[in-house]
C-alpha positions as CSV (number, residue, x, y, z in Angstrom):
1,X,-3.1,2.9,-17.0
2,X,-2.2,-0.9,-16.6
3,X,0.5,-0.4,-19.1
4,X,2.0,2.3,-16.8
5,X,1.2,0.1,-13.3
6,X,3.0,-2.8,-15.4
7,X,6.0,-0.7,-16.0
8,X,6.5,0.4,-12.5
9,X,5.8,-3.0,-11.2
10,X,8.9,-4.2,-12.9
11,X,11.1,-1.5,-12.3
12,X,10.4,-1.1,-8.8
13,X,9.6,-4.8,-7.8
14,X,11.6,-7.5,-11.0
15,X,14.6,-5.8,-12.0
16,X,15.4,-3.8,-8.9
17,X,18.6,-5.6,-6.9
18,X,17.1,-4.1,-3.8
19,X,14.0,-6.2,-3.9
20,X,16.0,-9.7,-4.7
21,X,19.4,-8.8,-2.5
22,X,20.1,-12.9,-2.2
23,X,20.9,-13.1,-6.2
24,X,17.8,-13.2,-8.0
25,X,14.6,-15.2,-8.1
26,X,15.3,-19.1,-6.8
27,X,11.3,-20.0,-7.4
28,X,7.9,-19.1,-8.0
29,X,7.2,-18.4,-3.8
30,X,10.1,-15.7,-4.2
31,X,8.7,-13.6,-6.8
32,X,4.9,-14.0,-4.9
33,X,6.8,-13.1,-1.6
34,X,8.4,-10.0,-3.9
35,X,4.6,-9.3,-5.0
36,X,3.2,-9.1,-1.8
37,X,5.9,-7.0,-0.2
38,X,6.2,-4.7,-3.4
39,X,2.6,-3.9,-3.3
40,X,2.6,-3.8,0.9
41,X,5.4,-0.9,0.4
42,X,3.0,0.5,-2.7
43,X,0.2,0.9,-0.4
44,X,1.2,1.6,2.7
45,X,4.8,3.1,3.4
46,X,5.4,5.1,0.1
47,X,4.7,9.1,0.0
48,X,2.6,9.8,-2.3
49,X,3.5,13.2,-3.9
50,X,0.0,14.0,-5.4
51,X,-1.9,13.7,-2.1
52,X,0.5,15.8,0.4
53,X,3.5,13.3,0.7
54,X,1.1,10.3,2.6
55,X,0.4,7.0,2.0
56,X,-2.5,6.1,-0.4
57,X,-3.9,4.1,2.5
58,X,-2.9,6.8,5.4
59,X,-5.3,8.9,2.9
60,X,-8.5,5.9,2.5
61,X,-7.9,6.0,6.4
62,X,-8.3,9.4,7.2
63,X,-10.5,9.9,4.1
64,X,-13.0,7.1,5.4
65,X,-12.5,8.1,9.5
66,X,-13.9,11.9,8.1
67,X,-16.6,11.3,6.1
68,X,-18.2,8.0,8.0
69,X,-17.4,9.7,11.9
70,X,-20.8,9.4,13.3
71,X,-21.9,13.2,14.8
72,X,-22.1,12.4,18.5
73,X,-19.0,10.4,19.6
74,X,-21.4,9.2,22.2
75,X,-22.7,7.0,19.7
76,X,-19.1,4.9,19.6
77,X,-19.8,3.3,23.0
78,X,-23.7,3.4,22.9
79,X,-23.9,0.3,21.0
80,X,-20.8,-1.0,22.4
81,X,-22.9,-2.1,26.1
């Protein structure tokens, strides 16, 4: 499974001309700034084909906002005075 993460990681993120549009990698802060961005677009704005075309975290949202919804939505300002 890493192997598989690894691979997409540098297709997706190193070698893709998209991702480093100003002629390649100038220094380490670059490719961190490439990481973080990469793995933002992972999470968060790509559709996910195996869980109805969301994002993985769209899911955890909704997933968490189900299952952890108290009963009475009175409760969500009770403790809030």
């Amino acid at each position: 499974m890493a192997e598989a993460s690894s691979s997409l990681f540098m297709a997706e993120c190193i070698r893709n001309p998209v991702m480093r549009s100003t002629g390649g990698w100038k220094s380490v802060a670059d490719v961190e700034l490439a990481v973080i961005e990469c793995a933002d677009w992972f999470n968060h704005r790509r559709l996910h084909g195996e869980i109805g075309l969301v994002p993985p975290a769209e899911l955890e949202d909704t997933s968490w906002q189900h299952h952890h919804a108290p009963d009475n939505p009175a409760q969500l300002t009770a403790g809030a005075r």
